[in-house]
VMD Tcl script that draws the C-alpha trace (Angstrom):
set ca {
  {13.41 4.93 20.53}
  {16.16 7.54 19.69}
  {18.47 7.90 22.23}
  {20.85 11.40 23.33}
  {23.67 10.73 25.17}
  {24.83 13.97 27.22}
  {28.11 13.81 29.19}
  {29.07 15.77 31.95}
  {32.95 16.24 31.88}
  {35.52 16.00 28.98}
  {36.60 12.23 29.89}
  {33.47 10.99 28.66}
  {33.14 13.93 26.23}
  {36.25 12.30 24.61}
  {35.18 8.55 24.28}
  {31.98 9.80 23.01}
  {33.68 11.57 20.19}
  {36.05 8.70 19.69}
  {32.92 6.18 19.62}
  {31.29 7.82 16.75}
  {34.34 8.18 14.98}
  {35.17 4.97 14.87}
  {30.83 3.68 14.42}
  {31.44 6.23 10.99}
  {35.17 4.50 10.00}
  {33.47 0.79 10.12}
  {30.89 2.00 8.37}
  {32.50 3.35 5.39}
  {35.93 0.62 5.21}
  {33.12 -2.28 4.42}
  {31.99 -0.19 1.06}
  {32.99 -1.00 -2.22}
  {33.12 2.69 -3.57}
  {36.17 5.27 -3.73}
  {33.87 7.99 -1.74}
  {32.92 5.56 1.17}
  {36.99 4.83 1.60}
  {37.81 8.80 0.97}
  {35.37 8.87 4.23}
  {36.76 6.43 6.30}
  {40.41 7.70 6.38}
  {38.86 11.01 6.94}
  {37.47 9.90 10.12}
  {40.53 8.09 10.79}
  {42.84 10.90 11.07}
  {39.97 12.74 13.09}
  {40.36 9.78 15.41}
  {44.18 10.28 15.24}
  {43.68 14.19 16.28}
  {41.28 12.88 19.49}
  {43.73 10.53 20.75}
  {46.74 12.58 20.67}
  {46.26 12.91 24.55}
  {49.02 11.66 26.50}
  {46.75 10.73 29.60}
  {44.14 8.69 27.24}
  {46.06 5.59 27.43}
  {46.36 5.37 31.10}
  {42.59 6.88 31.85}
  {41.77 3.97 29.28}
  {43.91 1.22 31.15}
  {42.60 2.56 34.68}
  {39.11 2.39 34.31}
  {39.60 -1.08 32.45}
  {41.52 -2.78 35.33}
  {38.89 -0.40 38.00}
  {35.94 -2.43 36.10}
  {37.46 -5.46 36.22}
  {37.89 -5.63 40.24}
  {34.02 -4.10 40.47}
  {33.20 -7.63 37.97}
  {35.73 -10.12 40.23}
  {33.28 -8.34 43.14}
  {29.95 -9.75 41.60}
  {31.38 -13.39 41.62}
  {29.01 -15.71 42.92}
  {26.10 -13.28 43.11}
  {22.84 -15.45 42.80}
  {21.48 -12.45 40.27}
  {24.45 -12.93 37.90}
  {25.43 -15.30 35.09}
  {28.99 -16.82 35.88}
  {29.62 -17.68 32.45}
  {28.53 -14.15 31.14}
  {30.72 -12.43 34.10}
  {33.76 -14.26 32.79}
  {33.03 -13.19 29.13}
  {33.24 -10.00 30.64}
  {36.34 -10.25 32.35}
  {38.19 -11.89 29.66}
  {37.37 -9.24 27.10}
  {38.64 -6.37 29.81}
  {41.83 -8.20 30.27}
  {42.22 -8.90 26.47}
  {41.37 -5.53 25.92}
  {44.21 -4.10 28.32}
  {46.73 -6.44 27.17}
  {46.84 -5.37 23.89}
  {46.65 -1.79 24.86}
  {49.59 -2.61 27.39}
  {51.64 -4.46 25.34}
  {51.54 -1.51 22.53}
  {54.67 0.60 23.93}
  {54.74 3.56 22.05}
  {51.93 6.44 21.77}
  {48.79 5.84 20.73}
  {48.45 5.75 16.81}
  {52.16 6.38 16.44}
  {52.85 4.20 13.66}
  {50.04 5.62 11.34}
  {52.33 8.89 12.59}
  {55.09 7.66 11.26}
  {53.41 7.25 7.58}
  {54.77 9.54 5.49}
  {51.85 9.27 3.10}
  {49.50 9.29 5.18}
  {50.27 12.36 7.21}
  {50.79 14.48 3.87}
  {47.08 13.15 3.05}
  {46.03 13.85 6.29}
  {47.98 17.43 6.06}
  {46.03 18.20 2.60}
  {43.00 17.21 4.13}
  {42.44 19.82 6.97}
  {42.21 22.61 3.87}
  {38.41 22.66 2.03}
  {39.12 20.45 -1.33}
  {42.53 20.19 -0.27}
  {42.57 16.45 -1.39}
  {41.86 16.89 -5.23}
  {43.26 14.73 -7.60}
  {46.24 17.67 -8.61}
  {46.84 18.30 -5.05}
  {47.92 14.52 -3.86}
  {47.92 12.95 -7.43}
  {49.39 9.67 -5.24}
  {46.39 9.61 -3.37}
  {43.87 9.84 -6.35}
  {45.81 6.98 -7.86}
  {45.14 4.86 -4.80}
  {41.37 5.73 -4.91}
  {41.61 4.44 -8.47}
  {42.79 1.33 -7.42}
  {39.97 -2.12 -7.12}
  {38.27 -1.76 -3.69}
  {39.78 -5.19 -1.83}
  {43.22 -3.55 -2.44}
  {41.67 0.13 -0.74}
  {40.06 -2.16 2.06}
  {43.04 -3.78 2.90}
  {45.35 -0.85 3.43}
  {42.71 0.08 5.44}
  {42.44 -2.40 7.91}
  {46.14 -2.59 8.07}
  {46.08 1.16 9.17}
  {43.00 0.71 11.49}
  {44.85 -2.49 13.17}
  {47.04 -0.20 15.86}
  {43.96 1.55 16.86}
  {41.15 -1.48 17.21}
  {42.70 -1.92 21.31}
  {41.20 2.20 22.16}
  {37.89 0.77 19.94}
  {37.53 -2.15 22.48}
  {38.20 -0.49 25.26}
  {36.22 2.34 24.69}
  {33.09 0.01 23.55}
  {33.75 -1.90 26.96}
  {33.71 1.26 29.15}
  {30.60 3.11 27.16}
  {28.75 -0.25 27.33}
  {28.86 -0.58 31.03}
  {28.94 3.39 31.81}
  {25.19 3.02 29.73}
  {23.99 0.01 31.66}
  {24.73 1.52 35.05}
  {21.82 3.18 35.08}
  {17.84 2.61 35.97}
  {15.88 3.87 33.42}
  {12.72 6.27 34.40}
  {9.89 7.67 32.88}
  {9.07 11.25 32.72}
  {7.03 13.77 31.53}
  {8.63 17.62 30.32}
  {5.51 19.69 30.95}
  {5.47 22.05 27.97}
  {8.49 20.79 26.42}
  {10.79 21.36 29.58}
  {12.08 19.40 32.22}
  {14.39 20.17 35.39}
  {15.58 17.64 38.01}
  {18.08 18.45 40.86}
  {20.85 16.05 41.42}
  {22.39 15.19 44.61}
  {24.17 11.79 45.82}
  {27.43 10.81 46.96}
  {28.52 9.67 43.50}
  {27.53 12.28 40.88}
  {26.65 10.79 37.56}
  {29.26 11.35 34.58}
  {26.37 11.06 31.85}
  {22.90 11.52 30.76}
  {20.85 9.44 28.28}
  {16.95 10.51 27.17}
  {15.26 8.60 25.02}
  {11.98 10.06 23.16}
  {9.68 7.47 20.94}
  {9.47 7.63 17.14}
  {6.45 8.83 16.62}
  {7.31 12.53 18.53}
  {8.79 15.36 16.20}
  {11.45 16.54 19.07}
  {14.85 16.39 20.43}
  {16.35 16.75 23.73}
  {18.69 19.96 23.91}
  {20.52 19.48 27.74}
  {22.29 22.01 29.95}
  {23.81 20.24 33.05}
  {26.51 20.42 36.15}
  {26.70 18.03 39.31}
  {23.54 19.75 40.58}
  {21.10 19.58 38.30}
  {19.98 18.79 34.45}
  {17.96 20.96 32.69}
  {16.36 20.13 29.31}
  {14.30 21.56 26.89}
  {12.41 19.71 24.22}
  {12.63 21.42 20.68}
  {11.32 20.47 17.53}
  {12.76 21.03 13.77}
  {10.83 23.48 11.57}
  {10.79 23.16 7.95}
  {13.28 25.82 6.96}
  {15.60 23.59 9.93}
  {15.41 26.23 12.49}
  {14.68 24.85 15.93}
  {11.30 25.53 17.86}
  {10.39 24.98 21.39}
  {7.80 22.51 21.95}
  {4.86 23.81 23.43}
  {3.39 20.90 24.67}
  {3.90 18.11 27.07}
  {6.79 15.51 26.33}
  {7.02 11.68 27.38}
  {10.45 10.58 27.40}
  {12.95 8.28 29.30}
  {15.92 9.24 31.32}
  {18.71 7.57 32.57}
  {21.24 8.92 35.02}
  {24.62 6.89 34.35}
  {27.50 6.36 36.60}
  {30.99 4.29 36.25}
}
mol new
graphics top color blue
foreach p $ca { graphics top sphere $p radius 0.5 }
foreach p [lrange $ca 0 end-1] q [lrange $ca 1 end] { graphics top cylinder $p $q radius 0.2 }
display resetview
């Protein structure tokens, strides 16, 4: 089933963004052609520009130790795997000892490229990146693919620590949840929220076989959500007629 994630403040806005970023750059750095490396350090620098928070690092390390007392918690639980809790725990602390261990900002070194920041410079302007624009950065594209792939898993290397932790935190934010299933009468669907702890994220899940999509308006009150479908000429249509889908409220 498709899934939507929909996140209700910024924090999880930004590991969202910095999820699919990274999901496009491992895509692209296992290809063999010049285009699916061109893409890769495009989303790289993207991830670059999302990280250039100075609070990431510590909202990252934070939640990471915060999840590891709420695992050390669960120890001997009859309901829970031992050996799979301390899987768990070992990749958080792995996780936040590389991430504490790096001293300087986030991504700096990649910063501190020359290259790569004239590259990265070039490509913020529409075609900026043509071969008489950066002439040293055609020639690289011209060069066999294991020598591409290579640079560019030495230049992903500082930046696989926010990956981890971010694919720890996301993982566990999206199994904190009880899934239900609902109906949108006519394509819509409205549920108030309440509760002492509000939930930071929404995920709706619609089977295969229905031609719709979730679009989501929400605060700490309630969620609102209106099925639409896409026309031909791609312009989006309400759906006029009942919707089965699957929500999930999640929570860290």
């Amino acid at each position: 089933m498709p899934s939507y994630d929909y996140p209700f403040n910024e924090r999880i806005r930004t590991l969202l963004r910095i999820e699919d970023l990274f999901l496009k750059v491992m895509h692209h750095i296992d290809g063999d052609s010049e285009f699916n490396h061109h893409c890769a350090l495009i989303s790289l620098f993207q991830i670059l520009d999302v990280i250039d928070r100075a609070e990431l690092k510590a909202d990252l390390l934070q939640e990471l130790d915060r999840q590891k007392l709420v695992m050390n918690s669960l120890r001997g639980h009859p309901t829970i795997s031992e050996s799979l809790l301390n899987e768990v725990i070992e990749e958080i602390e792995t996780t936040a000892l590389a991430l504490r261990s790096n001293a300087s900002k986030l991504g700096q070194s990649l910063r501190e490229n020359e290259w790569l920041m004239s590259i990265k410079q070039r490509a913020a302007i529409p075609g900026g990146v043509c071969e008489f624009d950066v002439p040293s950065y055609h020639f690289w594209l011209g060069l066999d693919a294991d020598r591409r792939n290579q640079d560019l898993h030495n230049w992903l290397q500082p930046l696989k620590s926010i990956h981890s932790a971010v694919r720890i935190i996301l993982h566990i934010l999206r199994g904190s949840g009880a899934r239900t299933h609902l109906v949108a009468s006519g394509g819509v669907f409205q549920q108030m929220l309440g509760g002492a702890k509000p939930a930071q994220m929404v995920r709706i899940e619609v089977a295969d076989d229905l031609n719709c999509f979730p679009e989501v308006s929400a605060n700490k009150y309630a969620i609102n959500i209106r099925f639409n479908s896409l026309e031909s000429n791609q312009r989006p249509r309400s759906c006029d007629f009942d919707v089965p889908f699957a929500l999930t409220l999640c929570n860290l």
